[in-house]
C-alpha positions in Angstrom: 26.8 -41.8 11.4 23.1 -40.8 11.1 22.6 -42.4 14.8 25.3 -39.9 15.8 24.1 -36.9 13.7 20.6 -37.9 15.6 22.4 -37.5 19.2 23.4 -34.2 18.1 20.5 -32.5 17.3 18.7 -32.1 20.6 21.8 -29.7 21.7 21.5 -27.7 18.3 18.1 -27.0 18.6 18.4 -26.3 22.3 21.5 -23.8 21.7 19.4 -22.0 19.6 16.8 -22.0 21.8 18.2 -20.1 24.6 20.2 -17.8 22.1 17.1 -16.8 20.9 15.8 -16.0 24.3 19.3 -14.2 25.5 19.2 -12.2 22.2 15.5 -10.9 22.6 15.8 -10.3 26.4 19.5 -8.3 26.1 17.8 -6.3 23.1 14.9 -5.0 25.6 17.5 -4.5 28.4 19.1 -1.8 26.4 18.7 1.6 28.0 15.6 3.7 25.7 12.9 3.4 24.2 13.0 2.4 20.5 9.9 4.0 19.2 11.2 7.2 20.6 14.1 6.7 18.5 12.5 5.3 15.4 10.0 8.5 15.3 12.8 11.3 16.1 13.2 13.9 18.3 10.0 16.2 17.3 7.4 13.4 17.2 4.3 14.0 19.0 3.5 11.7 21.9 0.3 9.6 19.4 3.5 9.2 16.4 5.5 7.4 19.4 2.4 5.6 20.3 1.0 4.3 17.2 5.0 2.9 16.1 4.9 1.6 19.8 1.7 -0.2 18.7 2.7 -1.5 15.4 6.1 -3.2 16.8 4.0 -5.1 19.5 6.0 -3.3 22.4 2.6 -2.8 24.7 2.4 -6.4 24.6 3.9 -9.0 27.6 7.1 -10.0 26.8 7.1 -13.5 26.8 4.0 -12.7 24.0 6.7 -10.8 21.6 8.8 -13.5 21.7 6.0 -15.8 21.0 5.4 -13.7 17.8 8.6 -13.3 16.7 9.6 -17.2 17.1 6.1 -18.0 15.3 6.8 -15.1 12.3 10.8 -16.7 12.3 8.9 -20.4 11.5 6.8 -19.1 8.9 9.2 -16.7 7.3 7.5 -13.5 7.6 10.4 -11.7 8.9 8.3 -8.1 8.8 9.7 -5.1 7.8 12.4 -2.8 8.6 11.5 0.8 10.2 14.3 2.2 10.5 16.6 1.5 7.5 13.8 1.0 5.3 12.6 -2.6 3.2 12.1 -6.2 3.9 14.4 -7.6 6.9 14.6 -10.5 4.7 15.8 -9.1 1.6 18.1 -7.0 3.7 19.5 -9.8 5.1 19.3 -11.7 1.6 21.6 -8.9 0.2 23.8 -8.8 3.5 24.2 -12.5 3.6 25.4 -13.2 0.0 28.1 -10.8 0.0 29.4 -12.3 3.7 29.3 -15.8 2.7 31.4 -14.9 0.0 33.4 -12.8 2.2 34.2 -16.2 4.8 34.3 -18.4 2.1 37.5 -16.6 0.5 38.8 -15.7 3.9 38.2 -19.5 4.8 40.4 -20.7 1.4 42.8 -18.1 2.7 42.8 -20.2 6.1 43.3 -23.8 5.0 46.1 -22.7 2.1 47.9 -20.4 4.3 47.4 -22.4 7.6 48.5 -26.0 6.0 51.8 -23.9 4.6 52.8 -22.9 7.5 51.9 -25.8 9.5 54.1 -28.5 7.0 56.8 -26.2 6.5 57.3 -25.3 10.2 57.3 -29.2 11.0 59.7 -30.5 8.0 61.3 -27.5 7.2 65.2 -28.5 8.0 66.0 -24.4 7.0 66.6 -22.8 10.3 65.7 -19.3 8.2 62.3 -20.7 7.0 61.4 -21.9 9.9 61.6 -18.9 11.6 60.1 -16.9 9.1 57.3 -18.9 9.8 57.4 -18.4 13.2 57.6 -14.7 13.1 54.7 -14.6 10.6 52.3 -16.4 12.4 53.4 -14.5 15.7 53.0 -11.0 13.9 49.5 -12.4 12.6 48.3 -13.2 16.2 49.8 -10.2 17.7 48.1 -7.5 15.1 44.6 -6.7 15.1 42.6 -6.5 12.3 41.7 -2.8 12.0 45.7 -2.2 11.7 46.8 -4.8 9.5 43.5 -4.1 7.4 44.7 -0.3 7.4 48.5 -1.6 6.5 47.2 -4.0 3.5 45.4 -0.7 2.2 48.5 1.6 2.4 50.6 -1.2 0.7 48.4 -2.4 -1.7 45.7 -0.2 -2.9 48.0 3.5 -2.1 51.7 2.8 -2.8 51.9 -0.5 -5.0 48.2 0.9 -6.6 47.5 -2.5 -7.9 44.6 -3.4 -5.8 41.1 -1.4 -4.8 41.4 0.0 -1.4 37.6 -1.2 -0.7 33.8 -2.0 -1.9 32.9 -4.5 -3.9 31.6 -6.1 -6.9 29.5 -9.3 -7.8 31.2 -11.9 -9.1 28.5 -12.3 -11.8 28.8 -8.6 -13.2 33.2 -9.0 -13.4 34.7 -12.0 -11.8 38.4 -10.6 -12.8 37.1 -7.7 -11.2 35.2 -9.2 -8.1 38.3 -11.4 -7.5 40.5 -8.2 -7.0 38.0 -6.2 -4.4 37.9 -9.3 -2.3 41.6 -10.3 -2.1 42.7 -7.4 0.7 39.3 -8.4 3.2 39.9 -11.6 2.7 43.7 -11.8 3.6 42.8 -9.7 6.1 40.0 -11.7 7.7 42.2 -15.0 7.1 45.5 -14.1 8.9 44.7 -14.6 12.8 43.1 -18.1 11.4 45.2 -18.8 9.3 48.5 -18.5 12.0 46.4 -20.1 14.8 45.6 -23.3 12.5 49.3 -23.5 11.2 50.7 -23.5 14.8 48.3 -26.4 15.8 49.1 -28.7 12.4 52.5 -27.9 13.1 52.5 -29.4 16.6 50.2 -32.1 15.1 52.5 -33.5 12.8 55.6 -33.2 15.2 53.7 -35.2 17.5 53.3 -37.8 14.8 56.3 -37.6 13.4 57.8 -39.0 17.3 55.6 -41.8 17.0 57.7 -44.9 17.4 56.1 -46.8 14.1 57.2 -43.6 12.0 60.7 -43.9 13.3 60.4 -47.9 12.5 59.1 -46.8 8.9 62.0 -44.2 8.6 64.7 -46.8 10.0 62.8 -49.4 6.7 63.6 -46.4 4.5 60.0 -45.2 3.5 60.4 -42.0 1.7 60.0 -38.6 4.3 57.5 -37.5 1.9 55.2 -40.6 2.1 55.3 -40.9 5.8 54.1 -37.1 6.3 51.1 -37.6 3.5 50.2 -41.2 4.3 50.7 -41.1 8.0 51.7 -38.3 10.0 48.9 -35.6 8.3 46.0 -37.8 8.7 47.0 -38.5 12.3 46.8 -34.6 12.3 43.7 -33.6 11.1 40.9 -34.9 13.3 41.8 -31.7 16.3 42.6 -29.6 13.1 39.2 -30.0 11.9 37.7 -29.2 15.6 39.7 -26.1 15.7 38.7 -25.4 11.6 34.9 -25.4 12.7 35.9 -22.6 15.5 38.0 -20.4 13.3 34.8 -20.8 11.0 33.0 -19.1 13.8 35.9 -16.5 14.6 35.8 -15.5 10.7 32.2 -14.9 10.9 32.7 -12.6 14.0 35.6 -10.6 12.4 33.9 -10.0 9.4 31.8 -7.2 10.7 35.3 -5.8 11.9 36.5 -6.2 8.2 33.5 -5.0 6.7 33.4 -1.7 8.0 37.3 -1.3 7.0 37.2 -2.1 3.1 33.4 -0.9 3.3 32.2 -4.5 2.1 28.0 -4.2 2.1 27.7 -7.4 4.2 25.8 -8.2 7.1 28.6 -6.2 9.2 27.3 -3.2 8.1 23.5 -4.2 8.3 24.0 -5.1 11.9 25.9 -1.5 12.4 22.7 0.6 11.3 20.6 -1.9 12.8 22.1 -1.2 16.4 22.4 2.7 15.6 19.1 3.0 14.6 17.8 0.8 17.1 16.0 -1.2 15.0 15.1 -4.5 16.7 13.6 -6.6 13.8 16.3 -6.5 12.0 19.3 -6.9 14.7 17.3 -9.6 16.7 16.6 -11.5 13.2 20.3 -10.7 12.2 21.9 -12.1 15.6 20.1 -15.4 15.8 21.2 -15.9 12.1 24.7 -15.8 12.5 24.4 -18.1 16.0 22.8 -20.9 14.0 25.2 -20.5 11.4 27.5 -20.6 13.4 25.6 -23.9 15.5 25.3 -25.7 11.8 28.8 -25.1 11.3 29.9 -26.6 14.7 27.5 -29.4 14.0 29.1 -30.4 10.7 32.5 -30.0 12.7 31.5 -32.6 14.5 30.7 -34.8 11.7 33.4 -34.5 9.7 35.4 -35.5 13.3 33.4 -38.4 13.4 34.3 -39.4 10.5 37.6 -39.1 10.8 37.8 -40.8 14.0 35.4 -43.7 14.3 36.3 -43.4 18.2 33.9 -40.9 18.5 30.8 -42.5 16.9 31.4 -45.4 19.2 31.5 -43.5 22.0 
């Protein structure tokens, strides 16, 4: 495993690499000139100048990105001139509340999704299996801004038994906490959720036709046995792939999410960040979330590994 983990690094660090590049050259390409917009409209010509200066924008660009690699290695992030504070405890504050944010929407994903996926597979109903079926196609088929808008009618204005956005920390209220983060997190979790129930439930069909589970059904071992023992775990090594992606997708449609239930997460930072053109603090914010997302993909892999001793061999 650690030869394997070893193999896999040099891509990691070279995705991140090039991100990093792509992210600081498509920031400059944007039409305007951000000291112009960080002074205002009525700055004079030597304000412009002298916030041009202290960014670094008169320098070659191949030197900013030299500076802002060697200021991301030593953890001098700079500050924020637009929105105001420490890029790193703006993203600090942003980052905590969407982790916590993904990692209910992700719980959301593995319940929901495994549901859906055993019950559509074993399910002899014809009713439940169509239920499922028609859930997980009206979860695909409906964006998040409208069933985020449709969970708030339901919930928070007619039933009136859940907040219709913001939050609060989990340390102040966790009763409280728990009940501001249910609608995002539903919300976030759906699309996930039906795409990973559809693939378990194809999974475990395809097991269930393997020849030794009809010889095991034909010795009489119990239905129940076969699917835990047998047909899940020959299941789950694509499911985890395809976990590690919807990972990624979650951390995507958060910033969708966000701005619905007006969740102060990194969403929102990014938001002022790109209307106020301020580049520390979106190019900082952007390369975060790719190697989150590149760490994520890379335990993927592991877990995969694990699960299928194939792949370490090969």
């Amino acid at each position: 495993m650690r030869s394997y983990l070893l193999r896999r690094l040099p891509s990691a660090l070279l995705v991140l690499f090039a991100a990093s590049f792509l992210i600081f050259t498509i920031l400059r390409l944007v039409p305007g000139d951000p000291a112009t917009s960080l002074a205002g409209p009525d700055a004079s010509p030597a304000t412009v100048a002298a916030i041009r200066d202290r960014l670094g924008l008169d320098a070659p660009l191949l030197s900013q990105y030299a500076h802002w690699i060697g200021s991301l290695l030593t953890g001098d992030l700079g500050p924020s001139y637009a929105i105001g504070g420490e890029v790193s405890d703006l993203i600090g504050d942003g980052l905590g509340a969407t982790t916590e944010l993904t990692l209910a929407a992700l719980l959301f994903v593995i319940v929901l999704g495994t549901a859906f996926g055993i019950l559509g597979a074993t399910s002899r109903s014809r009713w439940i299996r169509s239920a499922i079926r028609i859930t997980t196609t009206a979860a695909l088929a409906v964006p998040p801004f409208v069933s985020g808008v449709l969970l708030v009618v339901l919930f928070a204005v007619v039933l009136g038994v859940l907040p219709p956005g913001g939050r609060v920390a989990f340390l102040d209220a966790p009763d409280l906490a728990a009940q501001y983060l249910l609608l995002p997190a539903l919300c976030l979790a759906l699309p996930s959720a039906a795409v990973l129930g559809r693939y378990l439930k194809d999974g475990i069909e395809r097991a269930l036709a393997e020849d030794y589970i009809r010889t095991a059904t034909a010795a009489g071992v119990a239905p129940r046995r076969l699917l835990w023992r047998h047909a899940l775990p020959g299941a789950l090594p694509p499911v985890v792939t395809l976990l590690g992606m919807q990972t990624g997708h979650l951390l995507g449609g958060a910033v969708l999410v966000e701005a619905i239930f007006a969740w102060p997460g990194l969403g929102q930072l990014a938001e002022q960040g790109l209307q106020r053109r301020d580049y520390p603090v979106v190019q900082d914010l952007l390369l975060l979330l790719v190697a989150v997302f590149v760490v994520v993909q890379l335990l993927t892999d592991l877990v995969y590994a694990w699960l299928d001793p194939r792949i370490r061999w090969e």
